[in-house]
LOLUMNU-944693 format. One record per atom (N, C-alpha, C, O): y, x, z. Coordinates in Angstrom, 3 decimals, padded with zeros to 6 digits, always signed. Atoms other than C-alpha are relative to their C-alpha. Example, Ala and Ser with C-alpha at 12.3 -4.5 7.8 and 13.67 -1.06 7.14 Angstrom:
! residues 2
<rec><y>-001.190</y><x>+000.890</x><z>+000.000</z></rec>
<rec><y>-004.500</y><x>+012.300</x><z>+007.800</z></rec>
<rec><y>+001.200</y><x>+000.900</x><z>+000.000</z></rec>
<rec><y>+001.181</y><x>+001.936</x><z>+000.665</z></rec>
<rec><y>-001.190</y><x>-000.820</x><z>-000.060</z></rec>
<rec><y>-001.060</y><x>+013.670</x><z>+007.140</z></rec>
<rec><y>+001.090</y><x>-000.770</x><z>+000.730</z></rec>
<rec><y>+002.198</y><x>-000.261</x><z>+000.899</z></rec>
! end
This chain:
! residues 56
<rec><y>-001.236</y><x>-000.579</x><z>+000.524</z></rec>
<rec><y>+010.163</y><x>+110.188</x><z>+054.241</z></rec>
<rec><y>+000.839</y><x>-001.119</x><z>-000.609</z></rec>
<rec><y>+000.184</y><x>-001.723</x><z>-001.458</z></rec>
<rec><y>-001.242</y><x>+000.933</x><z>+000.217</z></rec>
<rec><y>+013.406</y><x>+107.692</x><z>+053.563</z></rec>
<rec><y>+000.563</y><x>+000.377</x><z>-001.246</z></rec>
<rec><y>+001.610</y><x>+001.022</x><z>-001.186</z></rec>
<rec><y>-000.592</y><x>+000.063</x><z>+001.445</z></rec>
<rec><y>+014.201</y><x>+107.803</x><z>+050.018</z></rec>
<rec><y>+001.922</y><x>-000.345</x><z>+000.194</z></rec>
<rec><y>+002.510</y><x>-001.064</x><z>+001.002</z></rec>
<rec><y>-001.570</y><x>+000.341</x><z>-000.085</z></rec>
<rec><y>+018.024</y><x>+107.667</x><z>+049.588</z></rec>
<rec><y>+000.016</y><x>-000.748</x><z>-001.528</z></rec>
<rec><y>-000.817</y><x>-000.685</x><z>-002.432</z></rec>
<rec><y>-000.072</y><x>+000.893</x><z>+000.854</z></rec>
<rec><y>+019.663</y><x>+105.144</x><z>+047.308</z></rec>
<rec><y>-000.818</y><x>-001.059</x><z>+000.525</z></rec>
<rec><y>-000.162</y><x>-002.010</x><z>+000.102</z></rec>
<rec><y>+000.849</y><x>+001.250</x><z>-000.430</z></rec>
<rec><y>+017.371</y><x>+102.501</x><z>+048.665</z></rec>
<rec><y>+000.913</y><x>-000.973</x><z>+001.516</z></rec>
<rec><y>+000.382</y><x>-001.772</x><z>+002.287</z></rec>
<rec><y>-001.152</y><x>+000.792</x><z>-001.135</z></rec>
<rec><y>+020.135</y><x>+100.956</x><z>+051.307</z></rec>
<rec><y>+000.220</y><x>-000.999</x><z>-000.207</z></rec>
<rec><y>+000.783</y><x>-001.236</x><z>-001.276</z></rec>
<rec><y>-000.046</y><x>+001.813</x><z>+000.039</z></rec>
<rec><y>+020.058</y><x>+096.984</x><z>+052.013</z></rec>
<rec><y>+001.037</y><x>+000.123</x><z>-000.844</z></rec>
<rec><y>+000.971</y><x>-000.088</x><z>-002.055</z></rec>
<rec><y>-001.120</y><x>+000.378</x><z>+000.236</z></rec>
<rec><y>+023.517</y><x>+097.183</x><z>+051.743</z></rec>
<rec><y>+000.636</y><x>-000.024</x><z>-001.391</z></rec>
<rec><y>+001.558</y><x>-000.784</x><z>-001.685</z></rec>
<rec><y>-000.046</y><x>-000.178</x><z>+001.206</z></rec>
<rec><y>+023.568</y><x>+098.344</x><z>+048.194</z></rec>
<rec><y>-000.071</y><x>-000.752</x><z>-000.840</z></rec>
<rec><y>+000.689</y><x>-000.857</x><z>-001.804</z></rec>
<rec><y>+000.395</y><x>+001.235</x><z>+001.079</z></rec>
<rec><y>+021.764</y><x>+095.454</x><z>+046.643</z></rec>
<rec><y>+000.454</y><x>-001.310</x><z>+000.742</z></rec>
<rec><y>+000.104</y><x>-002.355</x><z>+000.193</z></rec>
<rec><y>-000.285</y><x>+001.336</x><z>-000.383</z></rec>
<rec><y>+023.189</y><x>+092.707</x><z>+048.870</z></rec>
<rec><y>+001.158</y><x>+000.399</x><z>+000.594</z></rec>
<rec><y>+001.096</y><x>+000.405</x><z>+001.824</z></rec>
<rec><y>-000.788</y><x>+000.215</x><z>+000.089</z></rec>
<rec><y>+027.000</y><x>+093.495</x><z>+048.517</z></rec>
<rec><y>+000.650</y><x>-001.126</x><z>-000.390</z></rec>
<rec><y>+000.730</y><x>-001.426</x><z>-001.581</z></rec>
<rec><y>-000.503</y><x>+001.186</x><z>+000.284</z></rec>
<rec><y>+028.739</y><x>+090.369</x><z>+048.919</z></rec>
<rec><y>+001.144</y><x>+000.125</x><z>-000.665</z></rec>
<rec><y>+001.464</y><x>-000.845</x><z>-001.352</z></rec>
<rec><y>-001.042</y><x>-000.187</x><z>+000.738</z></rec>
<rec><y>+031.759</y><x>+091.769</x><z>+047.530</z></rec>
<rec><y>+000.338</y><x>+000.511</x><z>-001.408</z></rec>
<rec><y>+001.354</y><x>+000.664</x><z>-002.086</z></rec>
<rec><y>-000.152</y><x>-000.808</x><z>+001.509</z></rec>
<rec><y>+030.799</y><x>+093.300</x><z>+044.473</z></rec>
<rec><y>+000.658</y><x>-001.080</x><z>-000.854</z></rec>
<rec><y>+000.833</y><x>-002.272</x><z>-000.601</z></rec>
<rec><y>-001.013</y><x>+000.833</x><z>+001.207</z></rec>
<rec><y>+032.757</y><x>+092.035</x><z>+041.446</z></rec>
<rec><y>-000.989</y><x>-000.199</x><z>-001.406</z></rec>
<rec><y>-002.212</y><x>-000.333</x><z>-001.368</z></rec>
<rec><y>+000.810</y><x>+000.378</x><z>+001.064</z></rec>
<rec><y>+031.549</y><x>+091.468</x><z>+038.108</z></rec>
<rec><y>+000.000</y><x>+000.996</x><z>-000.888</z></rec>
<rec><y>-000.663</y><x>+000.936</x><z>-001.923</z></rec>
<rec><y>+000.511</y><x>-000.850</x><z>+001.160</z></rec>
<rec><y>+031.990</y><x>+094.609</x><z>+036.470</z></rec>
<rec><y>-000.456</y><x>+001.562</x><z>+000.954</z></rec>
<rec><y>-000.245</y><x>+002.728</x><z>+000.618</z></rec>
<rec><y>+000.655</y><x>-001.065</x><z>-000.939</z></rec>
<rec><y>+030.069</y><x>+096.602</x><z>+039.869</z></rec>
<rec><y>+000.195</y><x>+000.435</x><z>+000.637</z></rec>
<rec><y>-000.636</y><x>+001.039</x><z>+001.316</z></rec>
<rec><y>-000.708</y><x>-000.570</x><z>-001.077</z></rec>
<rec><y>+032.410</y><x>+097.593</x><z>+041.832</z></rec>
<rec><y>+000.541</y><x>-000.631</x><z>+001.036</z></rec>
<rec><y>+001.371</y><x>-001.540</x><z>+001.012</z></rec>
<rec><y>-000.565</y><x>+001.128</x><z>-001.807</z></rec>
<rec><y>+032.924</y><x>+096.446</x><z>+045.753</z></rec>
<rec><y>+001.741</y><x>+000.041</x><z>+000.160</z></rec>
<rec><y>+002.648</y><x>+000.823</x><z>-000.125</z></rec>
<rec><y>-001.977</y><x>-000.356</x><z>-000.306</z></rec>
<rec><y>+036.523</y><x>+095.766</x><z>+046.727</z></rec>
<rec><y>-000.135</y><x>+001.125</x><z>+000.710</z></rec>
<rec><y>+000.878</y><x>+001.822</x><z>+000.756</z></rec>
<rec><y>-000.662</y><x>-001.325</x><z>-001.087</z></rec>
<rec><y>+035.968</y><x>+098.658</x><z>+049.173</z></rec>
<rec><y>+000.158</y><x>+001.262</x><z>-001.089</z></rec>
<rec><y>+000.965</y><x>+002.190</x><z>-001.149</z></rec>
<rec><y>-000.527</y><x>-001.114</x><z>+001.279</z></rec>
<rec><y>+035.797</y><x>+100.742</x><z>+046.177</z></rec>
<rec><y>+001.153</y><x>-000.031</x><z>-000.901</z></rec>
<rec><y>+001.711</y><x>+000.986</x><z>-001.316</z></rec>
<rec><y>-001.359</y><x>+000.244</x><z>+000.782</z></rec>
<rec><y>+038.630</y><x>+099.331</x><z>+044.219</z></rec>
<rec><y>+001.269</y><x>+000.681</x><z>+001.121</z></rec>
<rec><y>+001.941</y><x>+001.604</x><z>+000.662</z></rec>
<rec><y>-000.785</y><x>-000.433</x><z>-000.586</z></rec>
<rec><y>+041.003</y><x>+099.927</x><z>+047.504</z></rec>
<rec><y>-000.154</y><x>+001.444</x><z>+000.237</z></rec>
<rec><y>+000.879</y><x>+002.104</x><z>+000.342</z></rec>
<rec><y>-000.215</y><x>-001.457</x><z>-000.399</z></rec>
<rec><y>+039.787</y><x>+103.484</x><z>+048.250</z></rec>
<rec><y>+000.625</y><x>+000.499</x><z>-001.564</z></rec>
<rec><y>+001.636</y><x>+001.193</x><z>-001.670</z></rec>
<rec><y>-000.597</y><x>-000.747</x><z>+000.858</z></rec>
<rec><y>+040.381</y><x>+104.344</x><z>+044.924</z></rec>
<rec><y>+001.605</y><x>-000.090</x><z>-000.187</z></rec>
<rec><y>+002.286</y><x>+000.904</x><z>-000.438</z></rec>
<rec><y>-001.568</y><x>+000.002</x><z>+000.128</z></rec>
<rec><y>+044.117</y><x>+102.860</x><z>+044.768</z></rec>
<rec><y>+000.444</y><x>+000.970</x><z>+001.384</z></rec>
<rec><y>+001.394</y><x>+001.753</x><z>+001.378</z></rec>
<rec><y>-000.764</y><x>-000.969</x><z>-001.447</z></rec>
<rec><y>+044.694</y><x>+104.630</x><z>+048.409</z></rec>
<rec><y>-000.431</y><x>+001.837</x><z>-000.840</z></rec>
<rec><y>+000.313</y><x>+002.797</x><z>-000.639</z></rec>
<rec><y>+000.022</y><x>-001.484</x><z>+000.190</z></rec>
<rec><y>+043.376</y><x>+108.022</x><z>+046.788</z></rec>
<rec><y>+001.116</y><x>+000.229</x><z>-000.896</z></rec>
<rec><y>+001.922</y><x>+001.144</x><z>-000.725</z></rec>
<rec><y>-001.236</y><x>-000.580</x><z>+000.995</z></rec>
<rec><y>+045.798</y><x>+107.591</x><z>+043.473</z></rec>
<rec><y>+001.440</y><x>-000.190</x><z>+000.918</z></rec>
<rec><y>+002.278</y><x>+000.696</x><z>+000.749</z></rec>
<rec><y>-001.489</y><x>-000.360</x><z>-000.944</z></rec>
<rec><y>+048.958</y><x>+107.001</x><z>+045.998</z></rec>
<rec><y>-000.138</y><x>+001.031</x><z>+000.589</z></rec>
<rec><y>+000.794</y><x>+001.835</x><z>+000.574</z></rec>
<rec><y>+000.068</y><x>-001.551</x><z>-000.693</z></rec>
<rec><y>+047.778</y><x>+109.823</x><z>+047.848</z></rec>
<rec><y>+000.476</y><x>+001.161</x><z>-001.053</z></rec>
<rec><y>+001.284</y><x>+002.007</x><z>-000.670</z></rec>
<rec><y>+000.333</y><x>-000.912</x><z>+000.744</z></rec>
<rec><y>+047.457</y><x>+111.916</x><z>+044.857</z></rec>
<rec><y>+001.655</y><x>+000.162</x><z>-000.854</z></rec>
<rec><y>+002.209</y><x>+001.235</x><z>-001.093</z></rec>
<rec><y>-001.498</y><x>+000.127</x><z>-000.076</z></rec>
<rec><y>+051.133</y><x>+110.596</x><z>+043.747</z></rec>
<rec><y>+000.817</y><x>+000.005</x><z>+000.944</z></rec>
<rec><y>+001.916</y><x>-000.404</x><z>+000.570</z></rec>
<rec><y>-000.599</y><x>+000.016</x><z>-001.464</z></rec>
<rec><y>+052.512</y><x>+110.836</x><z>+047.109</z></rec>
<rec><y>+000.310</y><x>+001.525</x><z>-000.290</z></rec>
<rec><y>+001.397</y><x>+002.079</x><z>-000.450</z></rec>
<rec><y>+000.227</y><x>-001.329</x><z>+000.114</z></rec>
<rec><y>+051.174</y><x>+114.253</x><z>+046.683</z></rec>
<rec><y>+001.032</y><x>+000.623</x><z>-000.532</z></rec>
<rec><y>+001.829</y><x>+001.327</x><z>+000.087</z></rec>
<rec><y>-000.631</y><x>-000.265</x><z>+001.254</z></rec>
<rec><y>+052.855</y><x>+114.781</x><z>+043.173</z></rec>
<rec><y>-000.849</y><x>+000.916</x><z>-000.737</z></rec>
<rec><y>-000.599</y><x>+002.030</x><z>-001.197</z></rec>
<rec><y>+001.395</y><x>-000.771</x><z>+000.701</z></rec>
<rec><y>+049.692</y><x>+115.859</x><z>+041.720</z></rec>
<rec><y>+000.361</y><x>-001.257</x><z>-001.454</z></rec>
<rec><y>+000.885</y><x>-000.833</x><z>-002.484</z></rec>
<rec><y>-000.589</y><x>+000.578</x><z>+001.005</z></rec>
<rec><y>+050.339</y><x>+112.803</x><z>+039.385</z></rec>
<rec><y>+001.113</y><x>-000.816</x><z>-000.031</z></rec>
<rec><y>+001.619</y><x>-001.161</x><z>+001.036</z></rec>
<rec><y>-001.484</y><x>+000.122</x><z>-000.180</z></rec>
<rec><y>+053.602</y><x>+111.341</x><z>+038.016</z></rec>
<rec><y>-000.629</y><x>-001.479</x><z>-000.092</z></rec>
<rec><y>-001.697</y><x>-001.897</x><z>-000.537</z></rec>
<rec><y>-000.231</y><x>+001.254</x><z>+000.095</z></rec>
<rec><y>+054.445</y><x>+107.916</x><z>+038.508</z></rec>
<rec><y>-000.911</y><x>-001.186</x><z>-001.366</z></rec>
<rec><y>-001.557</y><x>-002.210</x><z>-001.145</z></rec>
<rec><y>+000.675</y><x>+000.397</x><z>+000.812</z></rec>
<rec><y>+053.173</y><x>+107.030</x><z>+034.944</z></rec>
<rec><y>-001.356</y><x>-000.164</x><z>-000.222</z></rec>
<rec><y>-001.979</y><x>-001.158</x><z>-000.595</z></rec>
<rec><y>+001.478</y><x>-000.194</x><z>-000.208</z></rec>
<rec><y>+049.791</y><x>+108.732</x><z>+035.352</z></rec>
<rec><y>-000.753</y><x>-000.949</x><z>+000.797</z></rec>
<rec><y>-001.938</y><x>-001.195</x><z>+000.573</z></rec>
<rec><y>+000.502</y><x>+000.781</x><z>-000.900</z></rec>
<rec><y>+049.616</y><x>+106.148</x><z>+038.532</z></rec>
<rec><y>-000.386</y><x>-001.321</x><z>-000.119</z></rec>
<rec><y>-001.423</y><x>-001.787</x><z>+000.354</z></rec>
<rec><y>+000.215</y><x>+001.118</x><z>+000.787</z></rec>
<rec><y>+050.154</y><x>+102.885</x><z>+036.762</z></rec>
<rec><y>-000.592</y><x>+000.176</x><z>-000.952</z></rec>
<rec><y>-000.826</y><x>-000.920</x><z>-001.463</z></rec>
<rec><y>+001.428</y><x>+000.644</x><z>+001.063</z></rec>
<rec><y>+047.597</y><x>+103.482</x><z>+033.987</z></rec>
<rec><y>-001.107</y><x>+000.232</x><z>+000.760</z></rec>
<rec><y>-002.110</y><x>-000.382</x><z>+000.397</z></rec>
<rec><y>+001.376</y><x>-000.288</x><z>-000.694</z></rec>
<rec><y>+045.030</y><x>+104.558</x><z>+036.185</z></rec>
<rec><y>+000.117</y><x>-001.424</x><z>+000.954</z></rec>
<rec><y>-000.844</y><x>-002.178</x><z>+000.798</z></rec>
<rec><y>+000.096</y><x>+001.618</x><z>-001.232</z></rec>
<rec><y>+045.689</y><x>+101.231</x><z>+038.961</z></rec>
<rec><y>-000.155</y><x>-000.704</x><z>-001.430</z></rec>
<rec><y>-001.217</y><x>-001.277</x><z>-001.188</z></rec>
<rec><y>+000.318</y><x>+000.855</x><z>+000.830</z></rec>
<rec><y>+045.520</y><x>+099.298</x><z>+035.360</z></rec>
<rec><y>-001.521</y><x>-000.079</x><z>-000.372</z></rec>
<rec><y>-002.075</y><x>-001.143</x><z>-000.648</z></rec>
<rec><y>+001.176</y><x>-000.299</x><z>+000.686</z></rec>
<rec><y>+042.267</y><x>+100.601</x><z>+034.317</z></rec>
<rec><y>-000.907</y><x>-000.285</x><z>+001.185</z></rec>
<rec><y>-001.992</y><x>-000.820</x><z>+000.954</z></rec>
<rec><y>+000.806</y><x>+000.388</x><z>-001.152</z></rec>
<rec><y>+040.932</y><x>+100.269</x><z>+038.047</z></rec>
<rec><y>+000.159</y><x>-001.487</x><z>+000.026</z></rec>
<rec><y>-000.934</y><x>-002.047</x><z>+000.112</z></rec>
<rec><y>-000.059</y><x>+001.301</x><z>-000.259</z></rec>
<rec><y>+041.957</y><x>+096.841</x><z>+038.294</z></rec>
<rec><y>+000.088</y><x>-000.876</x><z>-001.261</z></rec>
<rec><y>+000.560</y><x>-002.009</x><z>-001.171</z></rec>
<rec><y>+000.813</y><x>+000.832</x><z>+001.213</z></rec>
<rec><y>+040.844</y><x>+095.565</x><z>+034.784</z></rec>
<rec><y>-001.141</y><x>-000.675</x><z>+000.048</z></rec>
<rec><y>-001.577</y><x>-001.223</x><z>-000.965</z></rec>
! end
């Protein structure tokens, strides 16, 4: 039986950063908050503190 969480790829991300997070995670998350402001689910403001706090 294949335990999940146990994926090479997990522990030998070459891209991870220094506070854990892969760039592929930093970009999906900025593509979801434009989506989500695109949307108008949040306003303009809501968008720039959240891309600040992602990219801190």
């Amino acid at each position: 039986m294949k335990e999940s969480g146990n994926a090479p790829e997990a522990s030998n991300d070459i891209n991870a950063s220094s506070n854990g997070h892969s760039e592929r995670d930093v970009v999906q998350k900025l593509e979801d908050l434009a989506r989500l402001h695109k949307e108008g689910i949040i306003t303009k403001t809501e968008l720039e503190k959240a891309k600040k706090r992602i990219l801190k």
